[in-house]
Structures are given as structure tokens and as C-alpha cells.
N, C-alpha and C positions, 0 to 999 in steps of 0.2 A: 165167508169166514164165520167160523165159532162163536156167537158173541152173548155175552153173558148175561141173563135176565137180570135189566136193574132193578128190579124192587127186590129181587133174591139176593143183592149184594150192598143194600143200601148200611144194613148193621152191622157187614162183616168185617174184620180187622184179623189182623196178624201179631199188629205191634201194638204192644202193652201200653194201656192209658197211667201214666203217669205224672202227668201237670197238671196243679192245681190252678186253683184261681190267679193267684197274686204272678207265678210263673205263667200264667198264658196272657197276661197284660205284659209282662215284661217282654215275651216273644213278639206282640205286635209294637212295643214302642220304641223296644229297641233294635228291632228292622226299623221303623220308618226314621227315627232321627238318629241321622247318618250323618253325612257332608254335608248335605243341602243346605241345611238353614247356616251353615257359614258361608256358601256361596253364591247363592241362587239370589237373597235380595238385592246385588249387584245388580244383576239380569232385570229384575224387576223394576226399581228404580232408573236403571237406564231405558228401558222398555216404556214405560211411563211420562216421566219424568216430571209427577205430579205426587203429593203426599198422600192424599186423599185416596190416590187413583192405586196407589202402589198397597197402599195399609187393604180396599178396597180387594183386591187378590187374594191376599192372604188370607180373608174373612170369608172369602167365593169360595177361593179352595179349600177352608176347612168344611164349607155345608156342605158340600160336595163330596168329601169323605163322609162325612156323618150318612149322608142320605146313602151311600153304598154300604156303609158298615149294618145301617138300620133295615135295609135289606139283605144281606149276605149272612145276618143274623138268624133269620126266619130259615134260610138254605141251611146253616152249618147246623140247625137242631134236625133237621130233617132227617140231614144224609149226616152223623158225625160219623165222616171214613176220611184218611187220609189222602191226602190230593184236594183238597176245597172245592177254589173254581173250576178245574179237572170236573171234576164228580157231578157239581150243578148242571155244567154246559154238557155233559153224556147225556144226564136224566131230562131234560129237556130241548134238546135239539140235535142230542142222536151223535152216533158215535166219528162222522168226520168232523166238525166241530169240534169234538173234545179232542181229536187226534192232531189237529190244527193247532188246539193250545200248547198240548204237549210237545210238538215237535216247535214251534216259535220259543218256546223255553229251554229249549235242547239245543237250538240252535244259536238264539240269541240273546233271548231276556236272562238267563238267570245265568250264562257263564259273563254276558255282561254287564251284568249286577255285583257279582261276587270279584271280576276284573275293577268296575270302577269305585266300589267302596275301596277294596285291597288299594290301589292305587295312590288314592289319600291318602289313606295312614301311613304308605310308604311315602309319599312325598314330606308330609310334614316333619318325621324323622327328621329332615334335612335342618329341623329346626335345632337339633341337638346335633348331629352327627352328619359331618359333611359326607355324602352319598354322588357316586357318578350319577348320569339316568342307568347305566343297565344295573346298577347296582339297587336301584328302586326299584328296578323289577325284579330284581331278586328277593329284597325284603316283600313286594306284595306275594309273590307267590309262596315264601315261606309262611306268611302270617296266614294264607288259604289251606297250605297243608297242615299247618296245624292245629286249625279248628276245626278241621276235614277229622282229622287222627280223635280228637277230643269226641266229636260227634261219634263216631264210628266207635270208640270204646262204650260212652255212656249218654244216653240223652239227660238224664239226672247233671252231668258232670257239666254238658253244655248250657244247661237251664240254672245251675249254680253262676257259670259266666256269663250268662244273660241277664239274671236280676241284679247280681254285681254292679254288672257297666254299667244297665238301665238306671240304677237308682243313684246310681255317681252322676251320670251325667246329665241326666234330671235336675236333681240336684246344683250341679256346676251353672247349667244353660239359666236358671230362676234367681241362682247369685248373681252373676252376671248383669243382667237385667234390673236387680236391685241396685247393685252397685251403683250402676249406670245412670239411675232414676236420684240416686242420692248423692251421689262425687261428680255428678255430670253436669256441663254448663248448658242451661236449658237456653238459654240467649243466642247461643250460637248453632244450635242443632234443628232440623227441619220441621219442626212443632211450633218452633216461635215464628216461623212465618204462616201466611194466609194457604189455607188448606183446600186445595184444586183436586175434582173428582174428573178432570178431564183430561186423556192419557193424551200423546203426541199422538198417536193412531190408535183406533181400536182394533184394526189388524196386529198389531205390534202386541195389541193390550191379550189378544187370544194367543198371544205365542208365547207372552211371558207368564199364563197360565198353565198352559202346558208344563213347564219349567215349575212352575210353584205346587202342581201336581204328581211330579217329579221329587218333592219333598214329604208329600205326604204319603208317596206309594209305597206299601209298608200294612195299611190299615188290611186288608186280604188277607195276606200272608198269613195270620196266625188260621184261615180255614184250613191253610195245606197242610197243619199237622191234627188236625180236629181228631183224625182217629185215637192220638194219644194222649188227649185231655183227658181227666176224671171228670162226671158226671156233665157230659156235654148238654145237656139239653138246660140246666140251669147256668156253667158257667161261661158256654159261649157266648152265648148274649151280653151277659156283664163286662165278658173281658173286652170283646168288639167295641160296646157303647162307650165302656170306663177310657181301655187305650183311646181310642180316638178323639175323646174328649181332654186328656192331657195332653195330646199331642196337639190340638188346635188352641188352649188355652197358653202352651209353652212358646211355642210360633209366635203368638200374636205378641206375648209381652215382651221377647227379644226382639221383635222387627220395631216396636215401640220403643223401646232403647235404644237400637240404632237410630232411628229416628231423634231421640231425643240429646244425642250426643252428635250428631253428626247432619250438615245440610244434603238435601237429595241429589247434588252434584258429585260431591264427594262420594255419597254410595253407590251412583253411578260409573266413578271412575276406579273403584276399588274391588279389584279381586277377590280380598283378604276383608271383608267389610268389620267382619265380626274381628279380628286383628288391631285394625286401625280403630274402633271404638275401644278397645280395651287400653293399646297406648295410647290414644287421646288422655284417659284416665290415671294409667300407671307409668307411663313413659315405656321404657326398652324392653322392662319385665311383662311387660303385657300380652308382647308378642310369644312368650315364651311360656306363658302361661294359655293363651288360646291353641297353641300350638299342641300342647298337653291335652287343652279339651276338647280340639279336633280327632286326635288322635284314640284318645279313649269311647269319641260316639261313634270314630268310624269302625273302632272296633268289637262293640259293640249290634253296630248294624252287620260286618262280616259275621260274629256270630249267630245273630238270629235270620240272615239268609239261605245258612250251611244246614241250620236247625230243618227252617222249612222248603225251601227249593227240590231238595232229591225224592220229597217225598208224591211230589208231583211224576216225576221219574219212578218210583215204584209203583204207584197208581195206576200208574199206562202201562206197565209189564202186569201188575196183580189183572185188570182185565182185558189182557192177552193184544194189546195197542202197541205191544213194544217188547224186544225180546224177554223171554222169562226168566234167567238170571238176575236181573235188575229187581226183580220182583222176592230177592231172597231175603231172609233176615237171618241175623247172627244167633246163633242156637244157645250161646251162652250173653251176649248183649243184649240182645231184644232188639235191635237199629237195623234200619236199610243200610246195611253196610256196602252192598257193590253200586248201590247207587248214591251215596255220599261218594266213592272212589271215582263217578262218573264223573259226578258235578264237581269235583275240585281240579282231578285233572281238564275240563273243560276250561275251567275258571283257571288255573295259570296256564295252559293254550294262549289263552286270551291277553292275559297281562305280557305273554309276551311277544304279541306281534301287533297290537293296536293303542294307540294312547288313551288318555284317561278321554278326550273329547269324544272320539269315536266309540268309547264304550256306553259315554250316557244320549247319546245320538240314538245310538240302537236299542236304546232298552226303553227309554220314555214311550216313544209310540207304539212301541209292538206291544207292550199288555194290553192299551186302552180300547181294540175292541173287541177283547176276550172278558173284561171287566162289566161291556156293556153288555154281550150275552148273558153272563152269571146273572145280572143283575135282572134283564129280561127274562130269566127263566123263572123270576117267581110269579111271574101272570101267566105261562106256561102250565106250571105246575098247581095253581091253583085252580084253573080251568080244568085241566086233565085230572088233576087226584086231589080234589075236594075236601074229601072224607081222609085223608091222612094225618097223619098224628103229628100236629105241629107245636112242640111247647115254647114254643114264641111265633109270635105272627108280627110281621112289620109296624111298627107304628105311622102312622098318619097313610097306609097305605090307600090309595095307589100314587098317591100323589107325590108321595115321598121318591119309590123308582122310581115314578117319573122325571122328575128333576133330575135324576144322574144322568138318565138314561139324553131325555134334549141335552143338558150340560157334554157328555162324551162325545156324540153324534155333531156339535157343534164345534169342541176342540180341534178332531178329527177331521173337517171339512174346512175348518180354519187353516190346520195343520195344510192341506192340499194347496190350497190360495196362494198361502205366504210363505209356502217351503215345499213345493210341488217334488220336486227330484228327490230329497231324500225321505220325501211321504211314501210316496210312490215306489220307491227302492223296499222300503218295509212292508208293505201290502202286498209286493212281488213275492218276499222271500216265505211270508204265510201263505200264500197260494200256493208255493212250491212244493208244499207238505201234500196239495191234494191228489197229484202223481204216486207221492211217497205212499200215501196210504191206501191207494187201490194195487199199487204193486204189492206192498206188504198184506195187502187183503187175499192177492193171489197167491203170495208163498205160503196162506194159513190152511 
């Protein structure tokens, strides 16, 4: 096959940089706070069932981001093209790797991503508007086509509803949390008792990380649109470090809220945690008011998904990994428009033949070890192209990858132990890709 010199493609682009700073924080923060942090500290305290051990996660999983953002940093100044991890894992470990990515995202991670956000915000509907189930799938897949339609007109237009949501629901998730700290009966909620740093299992405690990583996944996201930032090599950095620092600083002071209104048994048995603290506080209205702010973060995460997911999909057509169509833009938009059309129809495919469980089943482990390559590609690339022009270099390197890098390789082996079948079933369907891509190497 053809395959295209990467240092000859590291600068080139198609599509117009038009996000500034304040919009490419909004793109990574309102991808990552989505659902999760109304669902997931359920999981966690039942997974736990310790305070100490559960708050303890939360605090793992944000270094954890940080230490990948603080590397994926030094990558996005390198190469600013769209497609991110895409683009690192090509230039350092060669083009089946990056074809691997691309097809695990084509297949799975990002129609079940844009499948289990939609899902949400269709469900909570139900909080206003009694809904059959296919009738929730019909709300989720409208609310996919039409941020699929918004994207495909303007990325301006998407990035106006991205810092919308983002700063709403920032906002909203920090009231909350105040609220919570000042109407809230501290006597009765899991702070006034004695604070245990030891989970029920520490097998349990590596699964309910996974799950709490599964909330922060999101912080990447904004390298797969790097090509259409304004002056990348300054505001990447910032946007990466700043997003993922709100985003672990918001986390922790709701999961401390819940904590503070609520005993660790209770968030245990409660699906709805973030629900059940608000009517601890406001009685009936509370439920209707989280319902509201569920709704607007999950829609907010649908739009900064739609933002960046297809542009991983034009990456792999722009260096000939994927058919060339996919690789067009709109001559009067500026936008991957047939590959926004890919990635939405995918994503209602999805919402309409698997539930919300099986979409975030499939999408948690199939990124995390394509995150660990990106991330290993900067001892790669520093080895190999020394002398390259890096206007951010990692801080605390090496030490800093490294810590993602044992932390992912650990999840991931944890993952095998205590969830061997559907570990295994993910790792099957990335390997499937490596047929795909020596046939597709023979049709070139």
C-alpha cells in the first residue's frame, strides 16, 4: 500500500482552525461530564464500601487523567492535525496500530459512546414526559441526528452549544454541591462516620476504577479535533491542563457532597445517587431538578462527541486507512461532513438495537489500550526525532507517562481477572481489525 510520509503530513490540514481557547476547554469538558458522575459513584461505593476508599478513586482517577493529558499535551503541539490519538499512534508505531484504533472506534467506541450518552438524556425525559422504551430510542437517536445536522452545517454553531452546556452545567454540578455542603445534614451522611481506606476487595476496588475512568474519558477527545484549533501549539496545552483540572476539581467536590448528605450504604443502593441527594434536600422537586441537570450534561457530552469522534474517521481516509470519501469536507462549511453522516448514522444503528448497559460495556475497555500507546509514543518519538520542534514538552517527564502508562496496563490486566469474558470479547474484536487491514492493504 501507498502510505504517506509522516513528517510530510504532520502540519497538514484541510479543515479550518477555528477554536479558540475558551471553546477547546469547553470541547474537552463537556465531552467528559456526561452521565457518569450521576451514576458511577453508585458503582463505586458499592464496589468499596468504604469512604475513604471510594473518595480514594476518585482522586486516582483524576491523576490519572492529568498524567495522560500532561503527556498527550507534548503530542497534540507536535502533530496539531486532526484525529489526535489517531495521528500519535501512526507516527510512532506505524500504521496497523493506528488502523486498529481507527477501526475499534468505527466499530465500537464512538457509535457507543454517542449510543450511551443519547440514551440518557433519552431516558431522563421520562422525568417530564412519560416515554414507551422504543420511544426513548427514538428520542436518543433524534437528539444524534440533530447534533450530527448542527455539526455538519457549522463547527462554530456546535462550539456556540458546547460552551452553552459546558458552562451551564459547570455551573449547575458546583451549586449543587454547595447546596448540599450548606442545607445538608452533616450528622447523618457518610463523613460523620469513621473514614476506612480499605475496599471489600481490591479486585472489586480495580474495577470500580475502571468505571470511575469511564467518567473522566473525555480528557483526549479534544486532540481529535487539534487540527481546527487556532494557534495549537500555545493553546493546546492550556486547554488539556485547564479542562482536566475542572474536571477533577468538579468530581471531587460532588462525590463530597454526596458523601456529605448521604451514608455509603445508601449510595451504594442508589442508581440515581445524585437524585436521591438533591431530594434528601428539596423533597419531590429535586428529582426534577437533577433530572434537568442530567439531561443538559448529557447533552452537552452528545455534543462535544459528534464535535470530535468523525474527525478520527476523516484522519484514516485523509491517510488513505479508510475509504477516500470519508476524507471530504464541505466546500461551503469547512466540516467532515460524510463523516459526521458516518458517525451519527452509526450511533442511532446502536441506540437501536443494544441497551444503555451494553453500550458502556463496550466503549470503557476498548479505548484504554489505544490511550496507552498515544501515551507511549512520547518515549518513541523522543528517541526517534529528538531535534523536533516541541512547544510543550511533558512536565515531570518521564515519570509522569509513566504513571499512566503502569496505571492502564494494570486496569487492563485487572480488567482480564475479574471480568475475563467480556475483556476478552473486546481484545478479540481489536484484533479483528488486523485481517481488515491487510485485506484493505491489498485492495490499495
Amino acid at each position: 500500500m501507498s502510505e504517506v510520509p509522516a513528517a510530510t503530513r504532520a502540519a497538514h490540514t484541510q479543515l479550518p482552525r477555528r477554536l479558540g481557547l475558551w471553546s477547546a476547554v469547553a470541547v474537552l469538558v463537556g465531552s467528559t461530564i456526561g452521565s457518569g458522575i450521576f451514576r458511577v459513584p453508585s458503582t463505586v461505593a458499592e464496589a468499596t464500601g468504604a469512604v475513604g476508599a471510594a473518595s480514594l478513586l476518585w482522586l486516582l482517577g483524576g491523576i490519572i487523567a492529568v498524567c495522560g493529558a500532561l503527556t498527550i499535551a507534548e503530542l497534540a503541539t507536535m502533530f496539531p492535525r486532526s484525529g489526535g490519538v489517531f495521528v500519535y499512534i501512526r507516527e510512532a508505531w506505524g500504521p496497523v496500530p493506528a488502523f486498529l484504533f481507527g477501526w475499534t472506534e468505527l466499530v465500537v467506541i464512538r457509535p457507543s459512546a454517542l449510543g450511551a450518552i443519547a440514551m440518557i438524556f433519552a431516558e431522563y425525559t421520562r422525568t417530564f414526559v412519560a416515554l414507551t422504551d422504543g420511544q426513548v430510542r427514538i428520542v436518543a437517536g433524534a437528539a444524534i441526528a440533530l447534533l450530527a445536522a448542527t455539526n455538519y452545517r457549522s463547527l462554530v454553531w456546535a462550539a456556540v452549544i458546547e460552551n452553552t452546556t459546558t458552562f451551564a452545567k459547570v455551573l449547575a454540578l458546583v451549586a449543587l454541591a454547595v447546596i448540599a455542603f450548606v442545607f445538608g445534614d452533616f450528622a447523618r451522611g457518610a463523613l460523620a462516620g469513621p473514614v476506612s481506606f480499605q475496599p471489600l476487595s481490591w479486585g472489586g476496588f480495580g474495577v470500580a476504577l475502571i468505571a470511575v475512568m469511564w467518567t473522566y474519558d473525555g480528557w483526549a477527545d479534544l486532540s481529535f479535533i487539534a487540527g481546527e484549533v487556532k494557534d495549537p501549539g500555545r493553546t493546546l496545552p492550556r486547554a488539556l491542563l485547564g479542562g482536566v483540572a475542572i474536571i477533577m476539581a468538579v468530581y471531587l467536590a460532588v462525590n463530597m457532597a454526596y458523601l456529605f448528605v448521604l451514608t455509603i450504604d445508601e449510595m451504594a443502593a442508589s442508581p440515581l445517587v445524585a437524585a436521591d441527594t438533591a431530594t434528601r434536600i428539596f423533597g419531590r422537586a429535586g428529582a426534577a431538578l437533577v433530572g434537568s441537570l442530567v439531561m443538559l450534561s448529557a447533552f452537552g457530552a452528545l455534543t462535544g462527541s459528534m464535535m470530535t469522534g468523525p474527525r478520527i474517521f476523516w484522519a484514516m481516509a485523509d491517510d488513505r486507512l479508510f475509504f477516500k470519501p470519508i476524507a471530504a469536507v464541505h466546500p461551503k462549511y469547512g466540516t467532515p461532513h460524510v463523516a459526521i453522516i458516518l458517525a451519527a448514522v452509526l450511533g442511532i444503528l446502536y441506540v437501536s438495537i443494544r441497551t444503555f448497559e451494553q453500550l458502556a460495556d463496550a466503549f470503557i475497555l476498548g479505548i484504554w489500550p489505544f490511550y496507552a500507546l498515544a501515551v507511549g509514543a512520547v518515549f518513541i518519538l523522543r528517541r526517534r526525532q529528538p531535534d523536533a520542534e516541541r512547544p510543550y514538552r511533558t512536565l515531570g517527564y518521564p515519570l509522569v507517562p509513566l504513571i499512566f502508562l503502569v496505571a492502564s496496563v494494570g486496569m487492563l490486566a485487572n480488567a482480564v481477572l475479574e471480568q475475563p469474558v467480556s475483556t476478552l470479547v473486546g481484545f478479540g474484536i481489536i484484533l479483528a481489525g488486523v485481517p481488515v487491514y491487510y485485506l484493505w492493504r491489498n485492495r490499495r
